[in-house]
C-alpha positions in Angstrom: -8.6 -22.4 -5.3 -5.5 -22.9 -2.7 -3.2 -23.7 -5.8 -4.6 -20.5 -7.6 -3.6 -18.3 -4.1 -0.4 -20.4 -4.2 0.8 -19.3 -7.6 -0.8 -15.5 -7.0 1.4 -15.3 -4.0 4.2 -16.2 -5.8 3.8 -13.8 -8.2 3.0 -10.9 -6.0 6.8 -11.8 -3.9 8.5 -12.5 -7.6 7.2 -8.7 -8.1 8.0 -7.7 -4.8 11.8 -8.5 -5.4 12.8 -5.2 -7.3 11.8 -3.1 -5.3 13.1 -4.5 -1.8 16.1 -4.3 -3.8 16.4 -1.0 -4.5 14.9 0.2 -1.5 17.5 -1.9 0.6 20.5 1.0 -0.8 20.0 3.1 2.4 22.3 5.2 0.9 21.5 9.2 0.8 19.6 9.5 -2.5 19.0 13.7 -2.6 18.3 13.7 -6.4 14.7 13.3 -7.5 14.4 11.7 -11.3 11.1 11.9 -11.7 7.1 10.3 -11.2 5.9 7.6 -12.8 2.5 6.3 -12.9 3.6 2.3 -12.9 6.2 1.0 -10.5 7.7 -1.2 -13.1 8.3 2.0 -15.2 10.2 3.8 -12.3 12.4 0.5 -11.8 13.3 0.5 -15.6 14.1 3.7 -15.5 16.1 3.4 -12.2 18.2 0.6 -14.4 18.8 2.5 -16.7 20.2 5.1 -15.3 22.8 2.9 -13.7 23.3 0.3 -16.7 25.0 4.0 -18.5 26.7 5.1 -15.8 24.5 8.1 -14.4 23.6 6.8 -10.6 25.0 3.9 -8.8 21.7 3.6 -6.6 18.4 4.3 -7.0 15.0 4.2 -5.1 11.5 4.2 -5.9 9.1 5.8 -3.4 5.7 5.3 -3.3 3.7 8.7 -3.0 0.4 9.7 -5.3 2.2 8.4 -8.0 6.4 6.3 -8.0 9.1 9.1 -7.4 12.8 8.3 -8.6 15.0 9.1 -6.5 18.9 8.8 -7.4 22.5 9.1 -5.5 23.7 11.4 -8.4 
């Protein structure tokens, strides 16, 4: 049982990671992308939008559902 709350707290701070991540550009981010129902799809989305050039930071925000929220 204290291995199985081992590896479950693992994964919970490998999940964790993104969004500390993001959230750690304290950086003024007036443009909202968008809500998503799933954190991981705000985060892909997030990515994306920098991987082509459309935002250099990102954020997701926890609300009723994940709000994107971008630099530009």
């Amino acid at each position: 049982m204290k291995r199985m709350l081992t590896i479950a707290g693992l994964l919970i701070a490998a999940v964790a990671v993104p969004h500390a991540a993001s959230a750690q550009a304290a950086v003024d981010l007036p443009i909202h992308r968008g809500k998503f129902w799933f954190h991981s799809d705000c985060i892909t989305a997030g990515q994306q939008g920098i991987d082509r050039g459309h935002w250099s930071h990102y954020q997701c925000a926890e609300g009723w559902m994940w709000n994107l929220w971008t630099d530009r």
